[in-house]
C-alpha angles and dihedrals in degrees: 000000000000140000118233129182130216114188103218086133117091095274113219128213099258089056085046091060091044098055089051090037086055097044091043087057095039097052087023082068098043099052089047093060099044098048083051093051085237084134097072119213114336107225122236120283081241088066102040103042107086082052094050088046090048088049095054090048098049085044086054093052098079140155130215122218108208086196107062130082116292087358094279117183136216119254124206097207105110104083091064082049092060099040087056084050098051096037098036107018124252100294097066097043097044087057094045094049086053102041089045076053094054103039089044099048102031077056089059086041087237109180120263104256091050080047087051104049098034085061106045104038087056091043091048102043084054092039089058096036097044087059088043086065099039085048090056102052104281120162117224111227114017136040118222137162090286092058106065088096089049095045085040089054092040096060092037090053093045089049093045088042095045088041096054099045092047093051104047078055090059088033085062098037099054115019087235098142110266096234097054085040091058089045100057089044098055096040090049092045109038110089091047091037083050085049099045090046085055098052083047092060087041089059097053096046087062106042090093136084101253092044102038096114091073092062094072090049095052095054083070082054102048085045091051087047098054087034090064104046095039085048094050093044089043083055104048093042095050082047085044088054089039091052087048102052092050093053087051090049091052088044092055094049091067116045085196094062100028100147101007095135097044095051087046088055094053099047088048079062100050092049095047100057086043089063093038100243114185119251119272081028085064086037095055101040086046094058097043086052092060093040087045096106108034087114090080095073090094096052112098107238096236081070091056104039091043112134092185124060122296118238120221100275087056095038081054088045094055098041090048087067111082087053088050090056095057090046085060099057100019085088096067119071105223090051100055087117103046094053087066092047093053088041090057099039092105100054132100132235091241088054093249102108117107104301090036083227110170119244091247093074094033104097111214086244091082088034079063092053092041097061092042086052092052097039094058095036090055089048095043113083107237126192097260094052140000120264123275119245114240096261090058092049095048092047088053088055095058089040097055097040114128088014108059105356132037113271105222090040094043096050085041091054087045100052086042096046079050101048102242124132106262100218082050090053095035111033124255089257090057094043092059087036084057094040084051104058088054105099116223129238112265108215094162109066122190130191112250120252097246091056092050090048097047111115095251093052101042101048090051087055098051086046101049079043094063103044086056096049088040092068095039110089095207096048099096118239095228079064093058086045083060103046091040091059091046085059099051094053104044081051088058093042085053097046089050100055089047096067084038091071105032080062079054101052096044083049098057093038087062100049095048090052091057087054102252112166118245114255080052098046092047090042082054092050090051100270122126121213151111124240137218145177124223127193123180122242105212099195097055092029086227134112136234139206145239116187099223096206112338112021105242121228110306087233095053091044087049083043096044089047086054102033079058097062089064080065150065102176138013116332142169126220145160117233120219091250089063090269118139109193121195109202131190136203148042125305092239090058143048108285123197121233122199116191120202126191088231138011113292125250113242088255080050099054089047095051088050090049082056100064095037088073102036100047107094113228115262109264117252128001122320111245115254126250104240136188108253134178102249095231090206089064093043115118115254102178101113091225092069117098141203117243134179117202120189116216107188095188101189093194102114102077092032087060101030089064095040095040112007131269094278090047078047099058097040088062093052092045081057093053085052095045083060105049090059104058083059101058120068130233090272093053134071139226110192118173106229094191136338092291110025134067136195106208100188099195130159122243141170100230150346085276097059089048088051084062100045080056089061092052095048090046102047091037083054092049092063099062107124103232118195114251120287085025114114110244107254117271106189123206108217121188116179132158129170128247125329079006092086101070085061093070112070092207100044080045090062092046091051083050091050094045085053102279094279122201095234090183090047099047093044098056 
C-alpha cells in the first residue's frame, strides 16, 4: 500500500524544486535507458493490457488519510507494478505505474504537481526496484523456487524507494525532519505495503496458462484489502467527528469558554511546527488539545458560569473533569495516550496541580496542553476579571516557569506567542532536549517476549512448527526429532503450570472463606503483597489509609492515597519505590489497595481480582490519618517555652478575583507548603480557615520568636501570585505562654487549639 501526496497545502518553493528534481530523474532515467536499449523488448499492448487495467482500478481505489499532510491517500496500485516487474522487466512497469497516475488523477483533474510527483515517484520505487531483482538473480517471466530472494528483494527495494521519496516531499513541505519523517512512513505502511507486495507476486504467479485459475480468487482479496482500510479510516474519522461535536457542545454550554478548546487547539499547532514535532506526534497532541475538556460535559453550567465563590460540591465537580475527560477517550484505541494527557492538563510542574501527581509521571505532552490551557484562560475575560493582554500572559509563563509549567515548554510557548524563532530564543541544545522528551506514535506493535515465551504460546509454536517440518522433504528428520521433543516438553511444562495454579486458586479460595484477610490469603496463595484501605475525606479531598496485616512502607501509603484521587474506579500503577498496586472500588466508598514488589503476572492479577471481590468492606469509618505532635521529639528542657503565633494571610479573595478560586486555593496551599517546611517535628501548623493559620512552636524567648516572625514572613513572600493579584502581605500576631490570653485574637485560636495551659505544658 502506497503513499501518495497530494500538495493542498501552500507549497513552498523547496517542495516546488523537489517535485521537478524528482520527475527530471525519474523520466531522465527512462528515456536513458530506452534510448540505450537497456529496456529490452517492450511486449506487446495485448499482453500487457489486463495488468495496465488492473493497475488503473487499484490506482482509483484509493483512501484517503485526513490526518496526513495536505489529506494524501493510500493507493493500492503497486501490486499490479510488481507483477509487470516480475512478468515484463522494469521498463514496462515503471511506465505503466506512471501512465495509470496520469490517466487516474487528470481524470480528477488533480493539479500538476500532485500529477508529477504521484507518477514518478511510483514509476521510480518499481524502476529501481525492478533492476534491484533482475541484479540478484531474478528470472523475467516466470517465478519459480529460486526466485523467493529476488521477489523478497523486489517488494523491500519498491517500499524503501516509495517511502523516501515520499518522505523527503513531506520533509519539504513541511519542515518535519526527514529521519523521523522516514521512520513514521515505513512503520505505518509496512504490514499493508507487505501485503500489497504479496497480492503483486501472486499476480504474477498466476498470469500464466497453466496458473490462471488464482487470478479470480485474489480480486475478493484485494477487495477485503482495500474494505478494511477504507472501513478503519471511514471509523476514526467518523470518532474523530463524534469527539468533535461533543467539545463544541461543551464549548457552547459555557460563553466564557465558547471556543476554548478550539483556540487551545490552535495555539497546541502553532507551537508544534515551531519546535519542529514529527508528524502523527503534532497529529495526536492536536487532537487531545481539542478533546481536553470534554470532561466538562457533566458540569452544570451554573458551576461554570458562577461569578461568586464555589462551595465544595461545585469545587469536586470542577476538579472531576480532567479524569472525565480521559474516561471519555480512554475507550478508543488510538487515543490511549491522549486520554493521560487530557487527564493530566490540569497539574503543575512542582506536582501540586489537581491530582498532586509528581513531574516524574507527567509527559511533557500535557505539559504541552497545559501551557496552551493556561495561556487562553489567562487571555479570555471571565466573569470574575477582565482578560489579561498578551505581555502580561507571556510574562506569567516565565514567571511561573519550574514552579507551575514546564520550563522548556513554557520559554518555547512564549518565544512562539512573540514571534521569535524558538531555537533563536531557546538555543539550539534545549530545543533537541526538548524534541527528545515527546514519545512517538507507535503504529508496529509486537508482542512482548514474555508473552511469546509463556508456555501456552510457545507450545502452540513448536507444534504448529513440526507439522510444518514434518511435510517438507529437505527439512532433515533429526530436525523434527528435535522439534518433536521441544513439543513434548513445553506440553509437560504447561501442563504442569496448569495444575500449579489451580493448587493457587483453591488455596486462596480457602483462605478467603475462613476470612483471612487479603494481604494474608494472597500471601498464602504466593503472592506477595501488602494490603490497605482507603477511604476519602471529603472535606480535605484526600484519602486516607487503613494497613490491612503488616503496615507497607509510610512513603508508598502517602503515594497510593495520592496516586486514588486520579481515580474513580479500579486502576493499576507503579510507585515510585517499584511497587505496582493494583486497587478496586468506587471513589465514594472504601477501596482496597493491594501493593505488590513487581508487576503482577496475568494468573496473579486474577487472583487479585479474586480477592478483591471477595474480600467484605471493613466495618465503620477508617480512622483518619491526623497530624500529632511525636512526644518522643517534644522538647523537655524547662526553658523552653509554648507560643502561639497567628499568620492571617488575606490572599483567597485578592487572587481569586484576579485568577479564579482554584487558582485561589493552590496558592494558599503554597503558603502552607511553606510554612511547614519552616516548624519542626515537636510544633504544629493547623489552618484555621482558608486564609489563617495558627503555627504552636517552642521557643526560648521573645527574641527567638522575633526571628520565627522573619521566617514566616520571608517563606510567605515568596508565594508566586497570578498577575493583577497584590503580593501577599501577611498580618502575624504571637505571644508566649499566659500572653496569649492578652490578644483577643491569639485567645480565640487557643480556644480553637483546645484552650491549652501554655505555662503549664511548657513546665
Amino acid at each position: 500500500m502506497s503513499q501518495t501526496p497530494t500538495p493542498a497545502l501552500p507549497v513552498s518553493r523547496s517542495s516546488r524544486l523537489y517535485i521537478l528534481g524528482v520527475s527530471a530523474c525519474f523520466w531522465g532515467a527512462i528515456a536513458l535507458l530506452v534510448a540505450g536499449g537497456g529496456g529490452g523488448t517492450m511486449p506487446a499492448f495485448s499482453v500487457l493490457a489486463p495488468l495496465i487495467g488492473l493497475a488503473i482500478a487499484a490506482e482509483a481505489l484509493m483512501v484517503r488519510q485526513s490526518e496526513k499532510p495536505g489529506g494524501d491517500v493510500l493507493s493500492f496500485s503497486a501490486t499490479a507494478h510488481i507483477a509487470i516487474a516480475i512478468l515484463f522487466g522494469p521498463i514496462p512497469a515503471a511506465l505503466v505505474a506512471a501512465a495509470a497516475v496520469i490517466v487516474v488523477d487528470g481524470l480528477r483533474l488533480q493539479g500538476r504537481l500532485s500529477i508529477a510527483i504521484n507518477s514518478a515517484m511510483f514509476g521510480l520505487s518499481i524502476l529501481v526496484a525492478g533492476y534491484a531483482f533482475e541484479a540478484v538473480g531474478g528470472t523475467q517471466g516466470s517465478l519459480t523456487a529460486s526466485d523467493v530472494g529476488p521477489v523478497v528483494v523486489l517488494v523491500a527495494t519498491r517500499f524503501m524507494v516509495n517511502a523516501l521519496v515520499y518522505s523527503g516531499f513531506v520533509h519539504f513541505l513541511t519542515d518535519a525532519p526527514f529521519r523521523r519523517v522516514v521512520w513514521d512512513d515505513v512503520t505505518d505502511s509496512f504490514t499493508p505495503g507487505l501485503g500489497e507486495g504479496c497480492l503483486g507476486v501472486l499476480v504474477a504467479f498466476g498470469y500464466t496458462d497453466s496458473s490462471w485459475i488464482v487470478l479470480p480468487f485474489l480480486v475478493p482479496l484485494l477487495a477485503a484489502l482495500y474494505q478494511s482500510k477504507s472501513n478503519f479510516e471511514r471509523l476514526q474519522s467518523e470518532t474523530a467527528n463524534v469527539l468533535e461535536s461533543l467539545a463544541q457542545v461543551v464549548d457552547e454550554r459555557d460563553p466564557s469558554t465558547a471556543q476554548h478548546s478550539e483556540r487551545v487547539a490552535l495555539y497546541v499547532e502553532r507551537f508544534v511546527q515551531a519546535v519542529g514535532l514529527g508528524e502523527r506526534e503534532s497529529a495526536r497532541l492536536i487532537s487531545t488539545a481539542r478533546f481536553h475538556d470534554l470532561g466538562k460535559v457533566v458540569v452544570d453550567v451554573a458551576t461554570l458560569s458562577k461569578e461568586g465563590r464555589l462551595d465544595d460540591a461545585e469545587l469536586r465537580a470542577i476538579r472531576r473533569h480532567p479524569r472525565l475527560s480521559a474516561r471519555l477517550l480512554a475507550p478508543f484505541h488510538f487515543a490511549t495516550e491522549m486520554a493521560l494527557y487530557a487527564e493530566l492538563h490540569h497539574e503543575r510542574y512542582d506536582g501540586r496541580g489537581y491530582y498532586r501527581v509528581p513531574q516524574r509521571e507527567i509527559p511533557v505532552e500535557a505539559h504541552v496542553l497545559i501551557v496552551a490551557d493556561s495561556y487562553d484562560a489567562m487571555t479570555s475575560p471571565r466573569a470574575y476579571r477582565p482578560a489579561l493582554t498578551e505581555q502580561e500572559a507571556v510574562q506569567e509563563l516565565r514567571d511561573k516557569a519550574g514552579s507551575q509549567f514546564h520550563p522548556l515548554v513554557a520559554h518555547a510557548f512564549a518565544a512562539m506567542i512573540e514571534g521569535e524563532s524558538v531555537a533563536a530564543a531557546m538555543g539550539e541544545a534545549q530545543l533537541v532536549s526538548l524534541r527528545v522528551e515527546f514519545s512517538r506514535v507507535n503504529t508496529l506493535r509486537m508482542p512482548s517476549l514474555p508473552t511469546l515465551l509463556a508456555p501456552g504460546p510457545m507450545g502452540v509454536a513448536l507444534a504448529a512448527a513440526t507439522a510444518v517440518c514434518w511435510g517438507i522433504e529437505p527439512v532433515p528428520r533429526p530436525v523434527v526429532g528435535v522439534l518433536v521433543l521441544a513439543t513434548a516438553a513445553a506440553s509437560a511444562w504447561w501442563l504442569r503450570w496448569v495444575l500449579s495454579m489451580r493448587r493457587r486458586r483453591a488455596r486462596l479460595a480457602a483462605l478467603l472463606d475462613a476470612g483471612v484477610g487479603p494481604a494474608a490469603a494472597l500471601t498464602g496463595a504466593g503472592v506477595q503483597c501488602w494490603a490497605a484501605w482507603l477511604e476519602l475525606d471529603d472535606s480535605a479531598a484526600v484519602y486516607t489509609a487503613q494497613p490491612d496485616g503488616d503496615a507497607p512502607p509510610a512513603d508508598d501509603l502517602e503515594e497510593t492515597c495520592l496516586r486514588a484521587l486520579r481515580h474513580e474506579e479500579s486502576f493499576e500503577a507503579m510507585l515510585e519505590s517499584e511497587t505496582c498496586l493494583v486497587a478496586a472500588g468506587e471513589s465514594d466508598g472504601p477501596r482496597l489497595v493491594i501493593g505488590c514488589p513487581r508487576r503482577p503476572s496475568d494468573f496473579e492479577r486474577s487472583l487479585i481480582a479474586t480477592a478483591m471481590v471477595r474480600t467484605a468492606q471493613p466495618q465503620g469509618a477508617l480512622d483518619p490519618v491526623m497530624r500529632t505532635v511525636d512526644a518522643g521529639d517534644r522538647r523537655t528542657d524547662k526553658a523552653l517555652r509554648r507560643a502561639l503565633v497567628s499568620v492571617r494571610l488575606g490572599a483567597f479573595e485578592n487572587v481569586r478575583l484576579a485568577g479564579g478560586q482554584l487558582l485561589a486555593e493552590r496558592v494558599i496551599a503554597d503558603a502552607e507548603q511553606r510554612l511547614r517546611t519552616l516548624i519542626r517535628a515537636s510544633d504544629q501548623l493547623v489552618k484555621v480557615d482558608e486564609d489563617t493559620f495558627a503555627l504552636v512552636v517552642w521557643v526560648h524567648d521573645a527574641e527567638q520568636l522575633e526571628v520565627v516572625r522573619v521566617r514566616i514572613l520571608a517563606a510567605v513572600a515568596e508565594v508566586p501570585v497570578p498577575r493583577r493579584a497584590s503580593q501577599i502581605v501577611p498580618e502575624l500576631a504571637s505571644a508566649i505562654g499566659d500572653a496569649v490570653y492578652q490578644e483577643p485574637r491569639l485567645r480565640d485560636l487557643a480556644g480553637l487549639l483546645g484552650d491549652l495551659d501554655w505555662e503549664r505544658e511548657a513546665s
